[in-house]
C-alpha positions in Angstrom: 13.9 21.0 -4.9 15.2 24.2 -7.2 16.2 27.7 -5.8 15.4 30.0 -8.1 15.9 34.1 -7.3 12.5 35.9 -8.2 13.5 39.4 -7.4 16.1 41.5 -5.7 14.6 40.2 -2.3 12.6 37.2 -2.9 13.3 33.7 -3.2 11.1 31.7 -4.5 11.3 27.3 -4.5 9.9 24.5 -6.5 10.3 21.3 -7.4 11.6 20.8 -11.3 10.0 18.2 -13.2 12.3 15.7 -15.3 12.4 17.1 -19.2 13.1 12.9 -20.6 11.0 10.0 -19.5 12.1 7.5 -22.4 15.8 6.7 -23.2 16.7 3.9 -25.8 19.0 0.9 -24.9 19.8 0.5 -28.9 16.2 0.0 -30.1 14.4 -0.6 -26.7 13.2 1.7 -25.5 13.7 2.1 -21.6 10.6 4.5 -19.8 10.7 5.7 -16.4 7.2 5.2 -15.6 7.4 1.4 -16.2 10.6 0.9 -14.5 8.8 3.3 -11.1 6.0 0.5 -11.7 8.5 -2.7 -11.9 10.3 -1.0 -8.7 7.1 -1.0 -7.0 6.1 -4.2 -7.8 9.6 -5.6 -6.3 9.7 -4.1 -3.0 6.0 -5.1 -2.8 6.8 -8.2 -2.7 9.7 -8.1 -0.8 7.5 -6.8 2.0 4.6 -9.5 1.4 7.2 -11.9 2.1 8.7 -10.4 5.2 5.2 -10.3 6.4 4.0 -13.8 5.6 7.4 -15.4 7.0 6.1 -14.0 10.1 3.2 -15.6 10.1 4.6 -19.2 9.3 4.7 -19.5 5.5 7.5 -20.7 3.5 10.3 -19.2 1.6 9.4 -17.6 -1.9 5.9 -18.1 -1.4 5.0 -14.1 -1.9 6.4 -14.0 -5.2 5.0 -17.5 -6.2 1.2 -16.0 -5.4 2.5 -12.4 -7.2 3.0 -14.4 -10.2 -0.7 -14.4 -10.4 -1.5 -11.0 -8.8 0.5 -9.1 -10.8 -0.6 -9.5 -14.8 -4.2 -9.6 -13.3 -3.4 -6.4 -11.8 -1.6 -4.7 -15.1 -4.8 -5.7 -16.7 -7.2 -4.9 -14.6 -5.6 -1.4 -13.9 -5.5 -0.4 -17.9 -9.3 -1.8 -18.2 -10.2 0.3 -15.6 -8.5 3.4 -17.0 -9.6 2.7 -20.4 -12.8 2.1 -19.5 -12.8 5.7 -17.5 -11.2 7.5 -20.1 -12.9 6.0 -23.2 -12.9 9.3 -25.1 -9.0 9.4 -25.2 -9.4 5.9 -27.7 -12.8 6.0 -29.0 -14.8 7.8 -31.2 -13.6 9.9 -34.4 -10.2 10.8 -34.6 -9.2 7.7 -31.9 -7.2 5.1 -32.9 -8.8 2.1 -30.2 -5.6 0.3 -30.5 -3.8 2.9 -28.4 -5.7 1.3 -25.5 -3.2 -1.6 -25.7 -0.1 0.8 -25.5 0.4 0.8 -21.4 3.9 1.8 -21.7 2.4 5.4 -22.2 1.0 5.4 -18.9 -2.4 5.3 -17.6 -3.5 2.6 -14.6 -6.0 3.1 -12.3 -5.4 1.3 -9.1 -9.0 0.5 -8.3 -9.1 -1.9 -11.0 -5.4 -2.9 -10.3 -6.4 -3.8 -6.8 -9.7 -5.6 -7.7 -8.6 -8.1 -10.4 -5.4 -8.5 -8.5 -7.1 -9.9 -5.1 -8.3 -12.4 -8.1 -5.3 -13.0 -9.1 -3.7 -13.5 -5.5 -7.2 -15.8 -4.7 -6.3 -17.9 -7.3 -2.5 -18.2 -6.2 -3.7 -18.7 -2.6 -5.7 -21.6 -4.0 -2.8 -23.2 -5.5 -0.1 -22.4 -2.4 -2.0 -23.6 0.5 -1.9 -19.8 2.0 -4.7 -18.4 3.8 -6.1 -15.8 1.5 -6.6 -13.6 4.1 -3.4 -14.0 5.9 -2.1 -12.6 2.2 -3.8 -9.5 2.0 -3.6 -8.8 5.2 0.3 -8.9 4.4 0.5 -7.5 0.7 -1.7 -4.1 2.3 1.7 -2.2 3.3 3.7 -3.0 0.4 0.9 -2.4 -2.2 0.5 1.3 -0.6 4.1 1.6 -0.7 4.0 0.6 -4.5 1.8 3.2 -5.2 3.8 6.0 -3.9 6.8 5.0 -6.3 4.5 4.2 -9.1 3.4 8.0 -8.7 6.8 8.6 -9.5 6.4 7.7 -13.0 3.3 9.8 -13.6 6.3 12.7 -12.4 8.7 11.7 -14.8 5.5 11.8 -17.5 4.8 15.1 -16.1 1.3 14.5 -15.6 -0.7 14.3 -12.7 -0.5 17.7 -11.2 -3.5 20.2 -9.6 -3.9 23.5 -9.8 -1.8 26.3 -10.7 -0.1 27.9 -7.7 3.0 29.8 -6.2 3.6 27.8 -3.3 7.1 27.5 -2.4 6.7 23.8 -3.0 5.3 24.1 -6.9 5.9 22.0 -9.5 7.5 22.9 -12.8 5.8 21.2 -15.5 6.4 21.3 -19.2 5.4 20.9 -22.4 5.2 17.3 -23.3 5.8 15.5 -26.3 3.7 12.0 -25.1 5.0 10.0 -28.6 8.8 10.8 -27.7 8.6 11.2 -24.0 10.1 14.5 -23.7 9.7 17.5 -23.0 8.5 20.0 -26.3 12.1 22.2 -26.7 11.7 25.8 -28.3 14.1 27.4 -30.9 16.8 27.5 -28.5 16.7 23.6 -27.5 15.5 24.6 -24.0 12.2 23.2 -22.3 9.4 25.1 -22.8 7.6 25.7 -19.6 3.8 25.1 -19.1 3.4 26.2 -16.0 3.7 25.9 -12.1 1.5 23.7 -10.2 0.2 21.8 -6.8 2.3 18.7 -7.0 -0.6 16.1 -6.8 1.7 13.4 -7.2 3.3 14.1 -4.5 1.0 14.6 -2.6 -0.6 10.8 -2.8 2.7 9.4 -2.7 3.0 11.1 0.7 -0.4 9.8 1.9 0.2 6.3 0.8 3.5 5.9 2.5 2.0 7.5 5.7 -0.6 4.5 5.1 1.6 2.1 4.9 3.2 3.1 7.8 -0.8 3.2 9.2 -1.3 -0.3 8.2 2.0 -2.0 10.1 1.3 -0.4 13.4 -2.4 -1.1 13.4 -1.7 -5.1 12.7 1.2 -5.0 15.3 -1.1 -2.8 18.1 -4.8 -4.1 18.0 -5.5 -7.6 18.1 -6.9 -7.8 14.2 -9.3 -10.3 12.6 -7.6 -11.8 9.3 -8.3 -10.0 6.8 -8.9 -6.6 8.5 -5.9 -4.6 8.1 -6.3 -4.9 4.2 -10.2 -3.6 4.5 -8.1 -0.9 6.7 -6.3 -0.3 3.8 -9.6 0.0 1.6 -11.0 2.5 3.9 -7.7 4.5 4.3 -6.7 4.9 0.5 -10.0 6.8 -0.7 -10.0 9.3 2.1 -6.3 11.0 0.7 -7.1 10.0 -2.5 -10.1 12.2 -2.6 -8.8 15.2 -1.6 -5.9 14.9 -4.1 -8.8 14.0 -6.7 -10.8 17.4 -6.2 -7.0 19.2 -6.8 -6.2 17.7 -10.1 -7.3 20.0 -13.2 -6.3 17.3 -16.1 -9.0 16.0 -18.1 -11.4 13.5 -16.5 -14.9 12.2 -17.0 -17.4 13.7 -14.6 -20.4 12.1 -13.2 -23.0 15.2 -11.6 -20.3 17.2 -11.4 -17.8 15.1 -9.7 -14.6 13.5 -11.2 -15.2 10.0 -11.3 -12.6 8.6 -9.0 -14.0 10.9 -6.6 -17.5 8.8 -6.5 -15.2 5.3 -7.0 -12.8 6.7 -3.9 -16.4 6.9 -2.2 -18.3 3.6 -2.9 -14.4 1.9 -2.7 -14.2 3.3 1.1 -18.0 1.7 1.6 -16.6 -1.6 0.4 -13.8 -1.6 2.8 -15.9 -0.7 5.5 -17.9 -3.7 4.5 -14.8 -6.0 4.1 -13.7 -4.7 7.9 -17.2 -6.1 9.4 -17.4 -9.5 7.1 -13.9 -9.9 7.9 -14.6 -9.9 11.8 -17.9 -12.4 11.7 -15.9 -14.9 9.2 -15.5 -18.2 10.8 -11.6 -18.6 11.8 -10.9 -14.9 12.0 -7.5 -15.5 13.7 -5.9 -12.6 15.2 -3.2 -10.7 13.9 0.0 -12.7 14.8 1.2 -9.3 16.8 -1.9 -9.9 19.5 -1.0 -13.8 19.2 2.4 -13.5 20.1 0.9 -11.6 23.2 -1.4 -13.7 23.8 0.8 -16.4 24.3 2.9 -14.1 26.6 0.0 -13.4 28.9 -0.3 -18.0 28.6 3.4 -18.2 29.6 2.9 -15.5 32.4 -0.1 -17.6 33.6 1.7 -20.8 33.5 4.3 -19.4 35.2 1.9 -18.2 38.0 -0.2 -21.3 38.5 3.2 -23.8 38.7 4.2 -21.5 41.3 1.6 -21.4 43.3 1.7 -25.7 42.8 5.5 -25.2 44.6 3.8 -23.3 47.0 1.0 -25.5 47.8 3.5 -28.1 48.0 5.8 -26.6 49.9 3.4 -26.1 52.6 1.9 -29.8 52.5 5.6 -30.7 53.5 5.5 -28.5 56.3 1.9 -29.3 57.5 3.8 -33.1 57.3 6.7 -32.1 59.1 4.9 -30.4 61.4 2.5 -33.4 62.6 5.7 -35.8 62.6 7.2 -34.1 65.4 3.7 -34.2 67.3 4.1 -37.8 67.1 6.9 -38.4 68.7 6.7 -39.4 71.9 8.9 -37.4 74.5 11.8 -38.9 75.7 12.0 -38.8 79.7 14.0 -36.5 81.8 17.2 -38.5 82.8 
């Protein structure tokens, strides 16, 4: 965050917004919002596999079923947005092969999350891991993926609400989308658009605080399989609405609404949906978490009942004891 003096007794703050998002290794080109994605994408599945080794499955399996996941994801994350946005690549003046061109930006996760779960089905099919047991273990990392994709739509300088003066404002500029920079004026310097909510930021926040959300829940409450992921259907929409109604870029509205806002809606439906099917499904195991205590509370009881056996026991030998000495007979005075 930037310190800038506004006046002889005012200080004003804000968060500067990166004036390159492309650089070129010789002719490949290297761009920030891909590499935020690819970082994502890894530490996701570093955390699937953390998760699933702690439920019993085998070494490497989380990036064998990512294999699948993941380009159903990419796809299903620029059909989604193209499909939203279909005035930015159709119609006069619209070149429809700039659909194919991802590197620009422009994924939306609902689709990403849909045809990935296919994609992680099918890799579930072919591993041998419960389905359920993956989701259920993907949910944190996928929300923690978000929040450093977001990071790329920062380096793009998009993605930002209203204008404002808040100490935590974002500078944005100019942008020149073909070369991924910022527009320069006469001088060289970065021409300024504006100053704005940081909208970015602000789902990036609320995706890491669901993350966090997400592990405690599956480690506190004893969980049906699948249930912490439907949590994590329910949970997203709710931030991602009120960020939604802040943005001012161009979006397609449906009776006045953006139309995230009314996906974030029926998407939140669905997970409560998922959260109930989840819990009637035959073989809804609970979360390992309440198993592990589970089998504490067995232990404790074992522990109790062989116990009492000793105890029992012990006072069968003293009941016996006891009646020996009755029986014999008492030796005469001498």
């Amino acid at each position: 965050m930037t310190t800038v003096l506004a006046g002889p007794a005012t200080i004003a703050t804000e968060i500067p917004s990166p004036t390159q998002a492309v650089w070129y290794l010789g002719p490949l080109p290297i761009r920030a919002y891909a590499m935020c994605i690819l970082a994502g994408i890894v530490v996701a599945v570093w955390l699937t596999q953390r998760r699933l080794a702690a439920r019993g499955a085998p070494a490497g399996v989380a990036i064998d079923i990512s294999a699948w996941a993941v380009p159903f994801g990419i796809v299903g994350g620029r059909v989604y947005h193209v499909i939203t946005d279909a005035d930015k690549y159709f119609g006069e003046g619209r070149n429809p092969l700039d659909a194919l061109k991802i590197h620009e930006g422009g994924l939306g996760i609902w689709g990403a999350i849909a045809l990935g779960a296919v994609g992680a089905w099918i890799g579930c099919r072919k591993t041998g891991v419960d389905f359920r047991d993956f989701i259920d273990a993907a949910a944190p990392g996928v929300a923690v993926a978000q929040a450093m994709g977001r990071f790329g739509n920062w380096f793009n300088n998009e993605l930002y609400g209203r204008p404002t003066d808040v100490p935590w404002r974002l500078r944005i500029h100019e942008w020149d989308q073909a070369n991924g920079r910022a527009v320069v004026d006469s001088s060289g310097d970065p021409v300024v658009l504006g100053y704005f909510h940081p909208t970015f930021l602000y789902e990036a926040l609320w995706v890491l605080a669901l993350a966090a959300f997400l592990i405690w829940i599956g480690r506190r409450f004893r969980l049906a399989r699948g249930q912490v992921f439907a949590a994590y259907v329910m949970g997203y929409p709710l931030g991602r609405i009120i960020v939604e109604n802040m943005r001012t870029d161009p979006a397609t509205h449906i009776l006045g609404q953006r139309v995230n806002t009314w996906t974030s809606i029926l998407v939140f439906l669905v997970g409560l949906w998922l959260w109930r099917w989840f819990a009637k499904r035959p073989g809804a195991k609970e979360d390992p978490g309440a198993d592990a205590d589970q089998a504490d509370q067995a232990d404790d009881a074992d522990d109790a009942a062989r116990a009492d056996v000793a105890e029992a026991d012990a006072d069968a030998d003293a009941d016996v004891d006891d009646a020996g000495a009755d029986d014999v007979p008492s030796r005469p005075d001498a």
